[in-house]
N, C-alpha and C positions, 0 to 999 in steps of 0.2 A: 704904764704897767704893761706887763709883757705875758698871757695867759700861758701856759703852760700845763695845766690843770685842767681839765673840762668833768664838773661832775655830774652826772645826768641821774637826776631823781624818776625811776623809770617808775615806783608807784607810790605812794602817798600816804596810804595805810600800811597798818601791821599787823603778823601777827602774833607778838607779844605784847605784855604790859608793864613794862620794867618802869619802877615807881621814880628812877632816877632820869627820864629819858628827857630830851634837851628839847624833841621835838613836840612831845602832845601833852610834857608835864609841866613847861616851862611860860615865862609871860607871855611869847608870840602863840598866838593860837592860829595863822593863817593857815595851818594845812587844813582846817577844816572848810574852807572856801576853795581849794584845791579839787581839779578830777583825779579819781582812780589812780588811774595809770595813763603815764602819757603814749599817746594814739600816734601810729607811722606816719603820718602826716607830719606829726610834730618833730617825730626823730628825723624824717628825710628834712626838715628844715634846719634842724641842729647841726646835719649829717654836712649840710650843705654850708654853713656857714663857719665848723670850725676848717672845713677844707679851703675856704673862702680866705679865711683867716692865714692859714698855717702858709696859702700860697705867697702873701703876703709879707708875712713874719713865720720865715722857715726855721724849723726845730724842731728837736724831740718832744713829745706831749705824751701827755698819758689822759686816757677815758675813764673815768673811774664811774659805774653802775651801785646805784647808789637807795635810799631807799627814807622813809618808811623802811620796807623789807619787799627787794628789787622781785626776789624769787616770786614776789606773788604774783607776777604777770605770766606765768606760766612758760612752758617750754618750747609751746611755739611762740606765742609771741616776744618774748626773749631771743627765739634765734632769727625773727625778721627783722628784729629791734637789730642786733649787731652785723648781720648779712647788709642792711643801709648803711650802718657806722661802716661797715670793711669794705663795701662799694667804693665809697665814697672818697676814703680816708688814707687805703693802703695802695691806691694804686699812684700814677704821675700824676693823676690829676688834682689826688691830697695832698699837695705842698712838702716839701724836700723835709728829710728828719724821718727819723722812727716815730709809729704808734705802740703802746701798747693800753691794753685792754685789764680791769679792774675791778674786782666787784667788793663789797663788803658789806656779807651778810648775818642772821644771826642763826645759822644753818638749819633752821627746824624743817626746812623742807628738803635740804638733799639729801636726806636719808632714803625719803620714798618715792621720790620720781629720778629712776637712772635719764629717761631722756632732759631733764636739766644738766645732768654731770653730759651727758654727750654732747649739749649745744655747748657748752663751756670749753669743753676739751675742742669742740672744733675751730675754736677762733683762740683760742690761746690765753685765755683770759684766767688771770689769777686772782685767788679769791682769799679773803680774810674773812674768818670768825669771831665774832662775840663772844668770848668765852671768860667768868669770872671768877676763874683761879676755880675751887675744890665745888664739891657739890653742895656744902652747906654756903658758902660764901656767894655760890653764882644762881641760887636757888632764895637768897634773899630777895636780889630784887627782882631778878628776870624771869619773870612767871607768865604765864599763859590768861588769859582775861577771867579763867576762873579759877584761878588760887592755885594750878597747879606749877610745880620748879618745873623748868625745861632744860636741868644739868645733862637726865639719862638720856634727852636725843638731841641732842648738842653734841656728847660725846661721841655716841653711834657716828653722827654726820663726819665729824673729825677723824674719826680711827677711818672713816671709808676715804674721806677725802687724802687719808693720808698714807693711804695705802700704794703699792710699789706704782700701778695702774695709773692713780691719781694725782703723785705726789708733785711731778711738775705743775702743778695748775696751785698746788698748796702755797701760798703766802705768807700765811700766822695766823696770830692772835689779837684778839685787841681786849684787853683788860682795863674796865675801870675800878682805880682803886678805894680800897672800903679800909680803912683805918678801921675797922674792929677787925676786919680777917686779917692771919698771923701771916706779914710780909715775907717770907720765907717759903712757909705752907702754901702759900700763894702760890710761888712762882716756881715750886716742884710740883703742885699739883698741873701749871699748864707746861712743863716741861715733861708731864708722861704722855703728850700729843705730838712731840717733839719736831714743833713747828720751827719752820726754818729762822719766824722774826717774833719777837714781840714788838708792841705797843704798850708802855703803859701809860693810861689817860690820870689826868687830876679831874675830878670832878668839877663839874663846870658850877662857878658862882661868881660872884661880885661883890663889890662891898655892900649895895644893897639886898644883897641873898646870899650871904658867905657859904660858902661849899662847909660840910659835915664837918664836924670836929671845929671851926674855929666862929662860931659863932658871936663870940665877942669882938670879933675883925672886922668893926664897922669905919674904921677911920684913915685913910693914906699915911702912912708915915710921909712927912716933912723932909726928910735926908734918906740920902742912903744907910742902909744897914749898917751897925758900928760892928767895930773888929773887923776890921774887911784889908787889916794891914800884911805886911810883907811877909808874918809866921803864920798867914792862913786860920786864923781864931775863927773859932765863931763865931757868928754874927748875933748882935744883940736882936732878939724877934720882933723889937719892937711895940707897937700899941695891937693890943689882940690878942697876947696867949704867948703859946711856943712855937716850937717848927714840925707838929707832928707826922704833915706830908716828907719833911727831908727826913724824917726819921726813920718812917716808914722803906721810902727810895733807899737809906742808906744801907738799911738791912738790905734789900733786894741786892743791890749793888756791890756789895763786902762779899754775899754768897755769889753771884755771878762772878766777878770780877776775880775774884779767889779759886774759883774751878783748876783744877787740872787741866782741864781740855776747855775749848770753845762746845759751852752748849746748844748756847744761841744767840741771836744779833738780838739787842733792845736796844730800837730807835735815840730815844733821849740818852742815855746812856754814850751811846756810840757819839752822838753828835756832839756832848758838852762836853767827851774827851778830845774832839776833834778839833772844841774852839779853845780848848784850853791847851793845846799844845800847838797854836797857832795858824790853823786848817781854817779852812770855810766848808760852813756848815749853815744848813738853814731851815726851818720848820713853823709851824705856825706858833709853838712854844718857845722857841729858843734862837738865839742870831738875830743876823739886823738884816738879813737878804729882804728884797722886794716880795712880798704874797704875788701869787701868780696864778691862784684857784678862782675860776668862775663857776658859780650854779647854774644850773637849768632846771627852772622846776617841771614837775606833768605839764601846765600849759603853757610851756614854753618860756613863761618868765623867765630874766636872769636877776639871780640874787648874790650877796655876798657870804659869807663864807657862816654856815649854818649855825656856830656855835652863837654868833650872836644875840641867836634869838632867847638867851636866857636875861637878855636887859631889856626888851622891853618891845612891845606890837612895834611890827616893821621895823624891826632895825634891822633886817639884811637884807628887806624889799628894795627895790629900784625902780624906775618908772620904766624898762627897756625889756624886751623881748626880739625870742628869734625873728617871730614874724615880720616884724619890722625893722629891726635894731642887726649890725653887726655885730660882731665879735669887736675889730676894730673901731666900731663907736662907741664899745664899751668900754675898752682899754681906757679911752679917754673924756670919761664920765666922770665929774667931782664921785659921784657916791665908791668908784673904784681908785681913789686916792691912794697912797701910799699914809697908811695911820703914821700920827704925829707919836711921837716920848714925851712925857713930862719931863720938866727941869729934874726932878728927884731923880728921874732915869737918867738924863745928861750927864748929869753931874756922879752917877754910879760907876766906880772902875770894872765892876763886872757886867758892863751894859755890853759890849762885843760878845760875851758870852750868852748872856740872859735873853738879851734884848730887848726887855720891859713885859717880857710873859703875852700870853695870850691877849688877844684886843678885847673880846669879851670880858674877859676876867679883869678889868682895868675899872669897867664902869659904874658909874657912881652919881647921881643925881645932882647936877651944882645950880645953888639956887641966882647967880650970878651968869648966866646963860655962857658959860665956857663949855670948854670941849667936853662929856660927861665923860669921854675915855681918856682924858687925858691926865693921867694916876698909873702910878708901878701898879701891875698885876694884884690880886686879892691875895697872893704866893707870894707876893716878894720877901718874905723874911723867909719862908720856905725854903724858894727858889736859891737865895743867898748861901742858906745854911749846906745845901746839897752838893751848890759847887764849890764849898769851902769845904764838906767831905771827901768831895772826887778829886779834888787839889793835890788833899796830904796822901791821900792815898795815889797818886802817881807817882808824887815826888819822888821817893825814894829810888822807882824804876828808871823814871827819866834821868837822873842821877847815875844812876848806874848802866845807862845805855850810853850818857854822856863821856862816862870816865872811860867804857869799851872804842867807843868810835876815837875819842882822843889817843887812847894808846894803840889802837889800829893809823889812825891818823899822823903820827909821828913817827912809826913805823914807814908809813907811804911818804911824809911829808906833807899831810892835809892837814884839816880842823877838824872842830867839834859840832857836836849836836848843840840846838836852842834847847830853853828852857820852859817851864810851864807857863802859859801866861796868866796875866789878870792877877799878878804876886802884890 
């Protein structure tokens, strides 16, 4: 494994109480044996070993600040915290490659401290917000620890953040979605912050805790998804329900993708069109690229990649820290493996696209001690249905880009365009 990714959990607490949250609602409960926030001590060792690292294994990286809810370490110590990271990091002696710098928060605090927006604006650091679509949708779950929504300064924070002043440091959004808010109404309501990117998340579950809405999805399907053939059918959903996450995506999708103009980048979106037209692409939902993200928690632990912790105590712990540990020992740590696919996934024509879904979302209890993640995603009939949406709906274009490049092409004496893949 090749890191690529450094996420530094700079504090451990929050201050929201979203009923959905992965970290203090979920089976790991480790952040409560966690400190605070982690102490300059800790970051100048972090500071020192992804330089250590990168001298190593030179390339582009990215610092992602990360949280709990990062902002609460306040604005000086936030800007010592990244004065060690750019010490350390940006100059010859952080190893060849670009840095850059990351945050993702859930913005209740840069409304009222301008000196957070100024340590942010001085290092360059781009920031993404929690924001869940309209005020009634993102006021169900992400509420304040006594019952109040935090939509109205959520928004204040976004309209400053996105202001002429601000706007380079602006990132996006990151939305998780809620099958009862109206996929559309959603995705106009964060398109009046007119963020440069979205995220949209699936809510994280497994088959022993299926995410909202599919409740009944307690079992792997055996094969891959049927109707998966050459007319792009849909796919049968299998044991557990329908496809109501692909349903939800397709709306979002049909209105995006149908716009007049480009409104905004959505991540999955962009990328499943990217493997379906033959590109590489790669995320922790979708492709078959290597994971390349390491955590850092406050005391310096390194862990693997946070969603895990909805399957069960320590599943993203590792026995290795700054203090002791390299970057480069951890590279090559079993617990930072490159996850295995199940046969079901092998054997899927649309596994170049999919990938076999999130690792988390895979896992599943087997009382035969095999791999617990080793199952298509708790989405795969979802996941199926979405890229058998996104399919037919390119077809057409890609068709029709094909028939122009060929009659330009024979005009010059060239060829044609390829075609969709995963047919």
């Amino acid at each position: 494994m090749r890191f690529r990714q450094f996420l530094l959990k700079l504090h451990s607490r929050c201050n929201l109480a979203c009923s959905y949250c992965y970290v203090y609602e979920a089976a790991d409960q480790s952040w409560r044996d966690k400190p605070r926030r982690m102490e300059l001590d800790t970051v100048r060792r972090v500071a020192e070993r992804i330089a250590e690292y990168r001298r190593a294994v030179p390339g582009d990286v990215s610092v992602t600040l990360h949280g709990g809810e990062p902002l609460l370490v306040g604005a000086r110590h936030l800007g010592e915290t990244l004065r060690i990271l750019s010490d350390a990091l940006d100059g010859e002696g952080g190893g060849g490659g670009r840095v850059s710098y990351g945050m993702q928060t859930n913005g209740v605090l840069l409304r009222g401290d301008p000196g957070l927006l100024r340590v942010l604006h001085r290092y360059g650091v781009r920031v993404g917000v929690s924001l869940d679509g309209t005020a009634g949708g993102h006021d169900r779950y992400r509420r304040f620890a006594d019952g109040r929504g935090s939509h109205g300064v959520v928004a204040e924070a976004l309209r400053t953040l996105g202001s002429d002043a601000n706007k380079p440091m602006y990132a996006g959004v990151l939305c998780t979605i809620d099958l009862d808010a109206d996929p559309v109404a959603t995705y106009e309501a964060l398109l009046e912050f007119a963020p440069p990117r979205m995220d949209l998340l699936l809510p994280h579950g497994t088959w022993e805790a299926p995410p909202p809405g599919l409740a009944a999805r307690r079992l792997p399907p055996v094969a891959p998804p049927a109707g998966l053939g050459a007319e792009g059918a849909a796919p049968d959903p299998g044991r557990g329900g329908g496809t109501p996450y692909a349903d939800w995506l397709g709306a979002v999708f049909d209105r995006w993708y149908g716009a007049p103009r480009r409104e905004t980048g959505i991540r999955l979106f962009e990328e499943l069109i990217t493997l379906l037209l033959g590109g590489r692409a790669s995320s922790e939902i979708v492709g078959t690229g290597e994971p390349d993200l390491v955590v850092v928690e406050t005391d310096g632990s390194l862990e693997l990649v946070d969603s895990l912790k909805v399957s069960y105590e320590g599943a993203a712990a590792t026995s290795l820290g700054v203090h002791r540990d390299s970057f480069a020992d951890a590279a090559l740590h079993p617990a930072f493996r490159v996850p295995g696919r199940s046969p079901v996934c092998a054997a899927c024509p649309l596994l170049p696209v999919c990938g076999g879904g999130l690792h988390a979302h895979r896992y599943r209890v087997t009382a035969d001690g095999s791999d617990p993640f080793g199952h298509p995603t708790v989405y795969c009939a979802d996941m199926a249905a979405l890229i058998g949406h996104i399919r037919e709906r390119l077809a057409p274009d890609v068709l029709a880009l094909r028939g122009l490049r060929e009659s330009r092409g024979r005009e010059r004496g060239g060829g044609g365009a390829g075609e969709v893949r995963a047919r």
